[in-house]
C-alpha positions as CSV (number, residue, x, y, z in Angstrom):
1,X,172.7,122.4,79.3
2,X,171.6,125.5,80.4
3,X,174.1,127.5,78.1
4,X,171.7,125.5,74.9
5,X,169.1,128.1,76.0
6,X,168.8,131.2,74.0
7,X,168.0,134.6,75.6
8,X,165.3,137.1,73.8
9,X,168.2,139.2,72.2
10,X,170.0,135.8,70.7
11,X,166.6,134.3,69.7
12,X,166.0,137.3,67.1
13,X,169.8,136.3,66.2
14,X,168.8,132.4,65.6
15,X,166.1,132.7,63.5
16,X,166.3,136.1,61.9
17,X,163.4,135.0,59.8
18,X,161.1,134.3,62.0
19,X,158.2,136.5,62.9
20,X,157.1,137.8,66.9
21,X,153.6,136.6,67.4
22,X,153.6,137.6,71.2
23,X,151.4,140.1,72.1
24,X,154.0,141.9,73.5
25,X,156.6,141.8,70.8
26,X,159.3,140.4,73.6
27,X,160.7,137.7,71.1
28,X,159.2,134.9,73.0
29,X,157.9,133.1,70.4
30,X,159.3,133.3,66.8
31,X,157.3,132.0,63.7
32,X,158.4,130.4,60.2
33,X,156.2,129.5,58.0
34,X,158.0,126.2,56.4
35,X,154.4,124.7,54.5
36,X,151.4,127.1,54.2
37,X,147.7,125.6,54.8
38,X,144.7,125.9,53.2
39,X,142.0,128.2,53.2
40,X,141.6,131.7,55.7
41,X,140.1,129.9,58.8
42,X,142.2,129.8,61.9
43,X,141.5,127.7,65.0
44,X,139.6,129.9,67.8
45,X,140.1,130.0,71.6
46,X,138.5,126.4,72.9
47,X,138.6,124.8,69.8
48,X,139.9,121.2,69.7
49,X,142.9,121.1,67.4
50,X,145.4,118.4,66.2
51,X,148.8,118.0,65.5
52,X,151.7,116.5,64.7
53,X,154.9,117.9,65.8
54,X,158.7,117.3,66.4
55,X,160.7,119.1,69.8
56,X,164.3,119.5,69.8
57,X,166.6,121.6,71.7
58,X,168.7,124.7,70.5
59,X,171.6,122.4,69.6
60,X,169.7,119.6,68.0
61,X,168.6,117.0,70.5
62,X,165.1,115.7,69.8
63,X,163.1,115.0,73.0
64,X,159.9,114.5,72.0
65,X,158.4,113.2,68.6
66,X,154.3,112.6,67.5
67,X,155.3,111.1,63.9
68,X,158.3,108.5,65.9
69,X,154.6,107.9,68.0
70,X,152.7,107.7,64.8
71,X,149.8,109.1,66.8
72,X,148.9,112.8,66.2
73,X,148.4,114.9,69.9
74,X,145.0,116.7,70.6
75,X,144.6,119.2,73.0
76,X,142.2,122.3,74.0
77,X,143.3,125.8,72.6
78,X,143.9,128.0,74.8
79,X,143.3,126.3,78.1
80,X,146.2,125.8,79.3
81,X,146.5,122.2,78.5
82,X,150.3,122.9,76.4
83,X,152.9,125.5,76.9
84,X,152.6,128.8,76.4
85,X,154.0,128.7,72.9
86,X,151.6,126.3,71.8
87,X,148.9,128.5,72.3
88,X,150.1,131.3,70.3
89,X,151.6,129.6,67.7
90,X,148.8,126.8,66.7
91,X,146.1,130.0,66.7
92,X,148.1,131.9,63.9
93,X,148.2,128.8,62.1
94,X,146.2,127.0,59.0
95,X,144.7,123.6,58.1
96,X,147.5,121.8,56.8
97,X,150.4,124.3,57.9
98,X,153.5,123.3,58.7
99,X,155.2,126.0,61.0
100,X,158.5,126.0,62.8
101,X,158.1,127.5,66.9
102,X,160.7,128.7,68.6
103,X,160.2,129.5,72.3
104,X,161.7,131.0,74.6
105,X,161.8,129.1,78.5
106,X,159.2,131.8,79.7
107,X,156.8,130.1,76.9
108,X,157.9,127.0,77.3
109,X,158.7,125.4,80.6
110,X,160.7,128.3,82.3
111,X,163.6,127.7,84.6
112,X,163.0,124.6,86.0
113,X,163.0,123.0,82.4
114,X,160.7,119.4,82.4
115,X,163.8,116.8,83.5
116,X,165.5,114.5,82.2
117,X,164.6,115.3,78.7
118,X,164.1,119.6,79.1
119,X,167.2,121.1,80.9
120,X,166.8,123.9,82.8
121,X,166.1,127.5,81.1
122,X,166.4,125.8,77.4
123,X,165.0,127.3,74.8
124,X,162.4,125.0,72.5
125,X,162.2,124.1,68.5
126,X,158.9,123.0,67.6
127,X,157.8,121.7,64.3
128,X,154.4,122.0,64.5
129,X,151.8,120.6,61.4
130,X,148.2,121.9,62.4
131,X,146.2,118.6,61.1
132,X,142.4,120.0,61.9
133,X,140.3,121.8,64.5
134,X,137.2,121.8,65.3
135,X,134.2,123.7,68.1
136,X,133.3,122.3,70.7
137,X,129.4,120.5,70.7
138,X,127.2,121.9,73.8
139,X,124.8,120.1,73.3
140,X,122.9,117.6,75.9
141,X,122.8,115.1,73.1
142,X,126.3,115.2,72.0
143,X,125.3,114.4,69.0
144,X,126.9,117.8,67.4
145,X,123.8,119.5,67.6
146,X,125.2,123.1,68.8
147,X,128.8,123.4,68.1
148,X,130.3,126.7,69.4
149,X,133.6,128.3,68.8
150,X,134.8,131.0,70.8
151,X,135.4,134.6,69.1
152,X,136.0,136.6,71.8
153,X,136.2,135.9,75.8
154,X,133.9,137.2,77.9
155,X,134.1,139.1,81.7
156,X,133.7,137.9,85.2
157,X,132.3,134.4,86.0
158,X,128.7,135.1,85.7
159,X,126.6,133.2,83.5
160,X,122.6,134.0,82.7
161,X,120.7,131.8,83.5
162,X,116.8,131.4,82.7
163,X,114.5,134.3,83.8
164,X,117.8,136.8,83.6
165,X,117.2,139.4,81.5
166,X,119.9,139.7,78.2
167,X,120.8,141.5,75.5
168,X,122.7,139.8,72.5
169,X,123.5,140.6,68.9
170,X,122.8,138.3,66.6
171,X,124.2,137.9,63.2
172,X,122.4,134.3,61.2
173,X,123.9,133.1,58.3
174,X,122.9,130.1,55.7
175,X,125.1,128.9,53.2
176,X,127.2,132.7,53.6
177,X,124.1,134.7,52.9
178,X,122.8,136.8,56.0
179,X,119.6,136.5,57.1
180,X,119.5,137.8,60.3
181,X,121.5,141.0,61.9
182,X,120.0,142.7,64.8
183,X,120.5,143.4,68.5
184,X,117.7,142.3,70.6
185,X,116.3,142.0,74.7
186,X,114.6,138.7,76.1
187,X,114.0,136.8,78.5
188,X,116.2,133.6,78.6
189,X,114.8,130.5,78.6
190,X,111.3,132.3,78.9
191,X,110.4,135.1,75.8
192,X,113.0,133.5,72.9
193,X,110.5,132.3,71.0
194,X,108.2,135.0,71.3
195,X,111.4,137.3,69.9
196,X,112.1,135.2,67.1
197,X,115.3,133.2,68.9
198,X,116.0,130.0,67.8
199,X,116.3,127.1,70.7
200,X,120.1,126.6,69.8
201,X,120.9,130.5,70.3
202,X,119.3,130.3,73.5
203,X,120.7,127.6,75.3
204,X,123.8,128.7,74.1
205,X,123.2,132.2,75.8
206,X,123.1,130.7,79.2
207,X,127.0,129.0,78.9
208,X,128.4,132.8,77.7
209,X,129.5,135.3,79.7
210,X,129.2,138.9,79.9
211,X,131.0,140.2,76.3
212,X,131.6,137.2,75.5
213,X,131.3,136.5,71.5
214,X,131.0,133.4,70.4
215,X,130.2,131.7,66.7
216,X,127.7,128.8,66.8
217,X,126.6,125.7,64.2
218,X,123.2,124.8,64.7
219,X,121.8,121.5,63.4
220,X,117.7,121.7,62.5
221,X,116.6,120.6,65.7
222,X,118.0,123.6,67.0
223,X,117.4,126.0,64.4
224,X,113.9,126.2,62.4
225,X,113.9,122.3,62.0
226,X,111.8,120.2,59.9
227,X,110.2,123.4,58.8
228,X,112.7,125.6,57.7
229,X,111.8,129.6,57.9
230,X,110.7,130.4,54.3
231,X,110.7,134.4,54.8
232,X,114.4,134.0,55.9
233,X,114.9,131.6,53.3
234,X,115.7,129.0,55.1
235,X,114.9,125.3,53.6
236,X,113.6,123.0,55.6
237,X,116.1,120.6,58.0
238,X,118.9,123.2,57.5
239,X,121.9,123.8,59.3
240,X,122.7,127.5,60.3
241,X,125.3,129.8,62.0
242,X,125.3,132.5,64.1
243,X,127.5,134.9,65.9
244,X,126.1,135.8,69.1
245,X,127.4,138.4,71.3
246,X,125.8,138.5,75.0
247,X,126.3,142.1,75.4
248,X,125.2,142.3,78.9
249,X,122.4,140.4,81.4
250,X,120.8,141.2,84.8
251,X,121.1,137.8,87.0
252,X,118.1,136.5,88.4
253,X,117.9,135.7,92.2
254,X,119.4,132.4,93.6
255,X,117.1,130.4,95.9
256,X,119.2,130.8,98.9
257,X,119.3,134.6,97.9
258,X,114.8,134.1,97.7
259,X,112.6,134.7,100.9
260,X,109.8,132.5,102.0
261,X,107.3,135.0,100.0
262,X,109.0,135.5,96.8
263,X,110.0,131.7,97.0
264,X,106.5,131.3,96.6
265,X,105.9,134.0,93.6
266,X,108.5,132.5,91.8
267,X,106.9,128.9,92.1
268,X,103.6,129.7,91.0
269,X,105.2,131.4,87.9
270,X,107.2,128.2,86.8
271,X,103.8,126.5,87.3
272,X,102.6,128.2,84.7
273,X,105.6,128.4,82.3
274,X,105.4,124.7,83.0
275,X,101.2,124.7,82.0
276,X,102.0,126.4,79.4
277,X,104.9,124.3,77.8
278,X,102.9,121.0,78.8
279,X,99.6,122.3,76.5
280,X,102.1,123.0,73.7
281,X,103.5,119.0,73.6
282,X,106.5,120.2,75.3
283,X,107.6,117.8,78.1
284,X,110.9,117.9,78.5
285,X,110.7,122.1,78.8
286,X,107.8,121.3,81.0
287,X,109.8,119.1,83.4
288,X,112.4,121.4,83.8
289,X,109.9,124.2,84.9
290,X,108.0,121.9,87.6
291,X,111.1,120.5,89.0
292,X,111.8,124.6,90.0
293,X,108.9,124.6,92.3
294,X,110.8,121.3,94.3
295,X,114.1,123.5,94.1
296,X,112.2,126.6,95.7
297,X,110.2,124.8,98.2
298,X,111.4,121.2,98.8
299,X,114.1,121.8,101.6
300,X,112.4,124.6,103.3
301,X,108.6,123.7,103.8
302,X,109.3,122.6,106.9
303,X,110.7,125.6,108.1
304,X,108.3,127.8,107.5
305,X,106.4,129.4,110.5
306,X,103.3,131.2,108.4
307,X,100.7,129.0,108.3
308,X,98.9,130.4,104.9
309,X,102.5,130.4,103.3
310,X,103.3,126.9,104.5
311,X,99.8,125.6,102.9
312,X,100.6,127.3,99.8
313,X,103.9,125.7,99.8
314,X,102.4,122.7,100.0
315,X,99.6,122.8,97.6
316,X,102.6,124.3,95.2
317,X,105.1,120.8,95.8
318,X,102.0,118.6,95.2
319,X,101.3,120.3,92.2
320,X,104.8,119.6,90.9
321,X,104.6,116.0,91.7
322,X,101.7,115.5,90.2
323,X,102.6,117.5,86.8
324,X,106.3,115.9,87.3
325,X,104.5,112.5,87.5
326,X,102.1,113.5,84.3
327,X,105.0,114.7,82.7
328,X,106.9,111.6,82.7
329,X,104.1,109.7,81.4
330,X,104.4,111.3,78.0
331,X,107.9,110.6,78.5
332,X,108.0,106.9,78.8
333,X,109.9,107.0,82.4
334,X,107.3,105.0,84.2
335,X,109.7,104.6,87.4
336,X,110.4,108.3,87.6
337,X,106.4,108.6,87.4
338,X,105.7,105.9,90.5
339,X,108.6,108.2,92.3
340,X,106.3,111.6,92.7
341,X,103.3,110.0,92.5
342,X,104.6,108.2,95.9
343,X,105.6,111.6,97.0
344,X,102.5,113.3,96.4
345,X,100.4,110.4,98.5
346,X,102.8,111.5,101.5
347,X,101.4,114.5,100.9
348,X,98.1,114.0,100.2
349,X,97.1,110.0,101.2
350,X,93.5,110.3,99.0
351,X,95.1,112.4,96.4
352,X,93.0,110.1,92.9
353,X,95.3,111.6,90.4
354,X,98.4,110.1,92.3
355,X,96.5,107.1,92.5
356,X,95.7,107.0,89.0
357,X,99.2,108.0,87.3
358,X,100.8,105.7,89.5
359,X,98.6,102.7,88.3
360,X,99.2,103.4,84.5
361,X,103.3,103.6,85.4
362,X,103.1,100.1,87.3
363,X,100.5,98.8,84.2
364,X,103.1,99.6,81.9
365,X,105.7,97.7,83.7
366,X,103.0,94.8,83.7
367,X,103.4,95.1,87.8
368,X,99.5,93.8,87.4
369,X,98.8,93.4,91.0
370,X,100.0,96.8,92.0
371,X,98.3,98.7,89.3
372,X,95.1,97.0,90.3
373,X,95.5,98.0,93.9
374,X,96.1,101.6,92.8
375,X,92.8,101.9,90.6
376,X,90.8,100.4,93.4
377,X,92.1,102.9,95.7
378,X,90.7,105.6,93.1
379,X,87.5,103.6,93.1
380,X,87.6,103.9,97.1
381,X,87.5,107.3,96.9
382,X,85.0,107.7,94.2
383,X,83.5,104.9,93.2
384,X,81.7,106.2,90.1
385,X,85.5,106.9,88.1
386,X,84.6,105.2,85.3
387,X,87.6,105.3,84.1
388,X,89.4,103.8,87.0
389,X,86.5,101.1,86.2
390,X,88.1,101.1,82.5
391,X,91.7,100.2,83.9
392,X,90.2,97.3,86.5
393,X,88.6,95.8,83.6
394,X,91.3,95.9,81.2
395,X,94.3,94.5,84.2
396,X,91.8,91.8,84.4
397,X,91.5,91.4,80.7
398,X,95.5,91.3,80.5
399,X,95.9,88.4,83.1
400,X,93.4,86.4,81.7
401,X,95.4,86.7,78.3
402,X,98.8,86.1,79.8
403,X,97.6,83.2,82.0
404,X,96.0,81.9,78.7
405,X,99.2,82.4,76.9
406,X,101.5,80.8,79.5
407,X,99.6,77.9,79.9
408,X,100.0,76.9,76.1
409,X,103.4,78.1,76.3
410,X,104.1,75.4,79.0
411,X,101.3,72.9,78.0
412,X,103.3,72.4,74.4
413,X,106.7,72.3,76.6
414,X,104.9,69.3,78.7
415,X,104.6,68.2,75.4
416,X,107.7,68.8,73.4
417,X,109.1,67.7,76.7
418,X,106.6,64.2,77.0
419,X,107.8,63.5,73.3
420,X,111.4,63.9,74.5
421,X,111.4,61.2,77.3
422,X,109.4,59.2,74.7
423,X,111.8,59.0,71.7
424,X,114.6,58.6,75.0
425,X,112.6,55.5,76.2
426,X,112.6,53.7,72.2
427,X,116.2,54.4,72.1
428,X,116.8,52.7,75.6
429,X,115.1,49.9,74.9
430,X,116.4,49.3,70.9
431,X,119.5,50.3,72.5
432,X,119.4,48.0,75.2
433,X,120.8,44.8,73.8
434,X,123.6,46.2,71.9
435,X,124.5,48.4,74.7
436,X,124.8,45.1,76.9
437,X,127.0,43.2,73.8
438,X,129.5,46.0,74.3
439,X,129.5,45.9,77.5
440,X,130.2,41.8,78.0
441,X,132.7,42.4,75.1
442,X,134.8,44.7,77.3
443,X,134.6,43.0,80.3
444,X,135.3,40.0,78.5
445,X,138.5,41.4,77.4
446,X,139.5,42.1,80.6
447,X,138.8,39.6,83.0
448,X,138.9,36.4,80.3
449,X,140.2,36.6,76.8
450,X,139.8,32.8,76.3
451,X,136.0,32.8,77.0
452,X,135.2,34.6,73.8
453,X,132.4,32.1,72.5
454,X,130.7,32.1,75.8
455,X,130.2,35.6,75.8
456,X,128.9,35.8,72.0
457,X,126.4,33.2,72.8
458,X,125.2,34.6,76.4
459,X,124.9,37.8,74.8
460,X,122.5,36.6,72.0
């Protein structure tokens, strides 16, 4: 089969109306346009896209079909997840086109060919229809929050992360109109607010690299949410995009990169980023900043030789268990809550406000007991925390109510189940005489079917 392939003199000879959409103009890949599509959008780098398609060989063999699947074929664009062809032909392409691919073997699947169905060197038809594409959502949620779509790749592997320096352009649009076009220097993860950067422009900084230029769909939540941004004009709960290009960053230092002393900077720095967000009803953003202090400090505290620096260290990591521990309160992650408050008794055994949290997690698990031991250790230390008092009282309250309730919850089961056996005994003993008829009838068919009389009359 090798003689089916086509070299990139003969291709230009096959189709001579299709067009060269390498980059290179070597004839690798020839385009005709059999169906145009809709609109002026085209899929980007890293969008998801789906097709439909039909492959045959140069002299008509069909080795592969979608539509004899009936299942259209979804793949990454420009990943490297299809042949080389692919990738350049589905980005020129349209919603709705249908578009006929020829490729040479170097953008297909070269000299080795894919066996049985791909000889070796063979040159590949494709009849591709583009069905849809669509961004992919970064989000944590999933829930299509922040949906980028990739303009323009960036350089090196680098990636900023919070506390790097960047500069970005940004370019906001609503509904077409432009409401925001500037360049602009902040902080990541720190200063965007203070600059006017929405939360979805942000986080998506940190996932971009260096020149990279990306175009992003925010949902409220991620934009000016329930509020909207009236001198933009910007309605309230609307969606917005942006282009962003990360122009350039300075990286922050690793821990590993961090000595004991600016380990310690850095920690008390979070701390307050952490404060900070915690005042402002922002837990989650809070967490995040406490559970830095733990990545600075946690696996080298031991280590450390300086005895001022190792009790900074540790009043630092008991800090962060106990915010970490508040933290999840307002949350609702009572487990997560008992876990640092644990941790911080290792590190402090009389610590009241490990004491404490941990009593209201195991409370609100109804892990009475526990919770009762852990506000009479607070009274233990101080005796006049009235609010430890408070808690006592009201775990005492609670059982009292719950033994309350489970005794009429079983007292009217003794009942129901009392009334049960009852009606069972009245039907036993109504039941009885018949029960026994039956009985002497069938053994009286069995053992003496000329007695019958006998067993009617012993029976009444």
């Amino acid at each position: 089969m090798a003689g089916s392939s086509v070299d990139q003199t003969d291709a230009s000879v096959t189709a001579p109306d299709g067009e060269d959409i390498t980059p290179n103009k070597d004839g690798g890949v020839l385009k005709k346009i059999l169906r145009a599509g809709e609109g002026d959008e085209l899929p980007l780098a890293e969008d998801k896209v789906s097709v439909h398609y039909v492959g045959t060989l140069t002299d008509g063999t069909k080795f592969d079909s979608s539509r004899d699947r009936d299942d259209k074929f979804e793949f990454t664009l420009g990943k490297g997840q299809v042949i080389k062809g692919w990738d350049l032909g589905v980005a020129t392409m349209k919603r709705g086109e249908l578009a006929r691919l020829m490729c040479n073997p170097q953008y297909a699947y070269g000299k080795r060919g894919s066996p049985p169905k791909i000889p070796e060197d063979a040159t590949l038809i494709f009849e591709v229809e583009l069905l849809d594409f669509s961004g992919e959502d970064i989000s944590e949620e999933k829930e299509g929050g922040i949906v980028r779509r990739v303009m323009s790749k960036g350089v090196g592997y680098d990636r900023p992360k919070e506390g790097a320096t960047a500069e970005i352009h940004l370019l906001g649009t609503y509904n077409g109109a432009v409401f925001e076009d500037r360049d602009v220097q902040y902080i990541v993860g720190e200063t965007a607010g203070d600059n006017g950067i929405v939360k979805g422009v942000d986080y998506a900084v940190t996932k971009m690299k260096a020149e990279e230029k990306w175009r992003v769909q925010l949902k409220a939540p991620f934009a000016f949410g329930a509020e909207g941004k009236k001198d933009l004009n910007i309605p309230p709960n609307a969606q917005v995009e942006y282009e962003v290009e990360l122009k350039t960053f300075e990286k922050v230092k690793e821990s590993w990169q961090m000595d004991t002393k600016e380990k310690l900077e850095a920690s008390d720095k979070v701390k307050a980023k952490g404060t900070t967000f915690f005042k402002g009803g922002k837990y989650k953003e809070a967490l995040t900043q406490y559970k830095k202090i733990l990545d600075y400090l946690e696996f080298d505290a031991d280590r450390i030789e300086d005895d001022e620096e190792k009790t900074r260290a540790g009043q630092l990591m008991l800090a962060a268990h106990l915010n970490l521990a508040m933290c999840y309160l307002k949350t609702g992650e009572p487990y997560e809550v008992i876990d640092h408050c644990s941790k911080a008794l290792v590190k402090d055994p009389n610590n009241e406000k490990a004491y404490f949290r941990r009593g209201q997690a195991r409370f609100t698990i109804r892990d009475y007991e526990e919770a009762k031991s852990d506000f009479n250790a607070v009274l233990k230390i101080d005796p006049n925390n009235k609010a430890a008092k408070n808690q006592v009282t009201t775990i005492l309250q609670q059982q009292k109510k719950e033994r309350e309730r489970e005794k009429k919850l079983y007292g009217n089961m003794f009942e129901k189940m009392a009334a049960l056996d009852s009606e069972a005994d009245n039907k036993d003993r109504h039941g009885d005489k018949s029960s026994k008829l039956e009985e002497r009838k069938t053994d009286g068919v069995e053992t003496d079917t000329t007695d019958n009389n006998q067993s009617s009359a012993g029976d009444a």
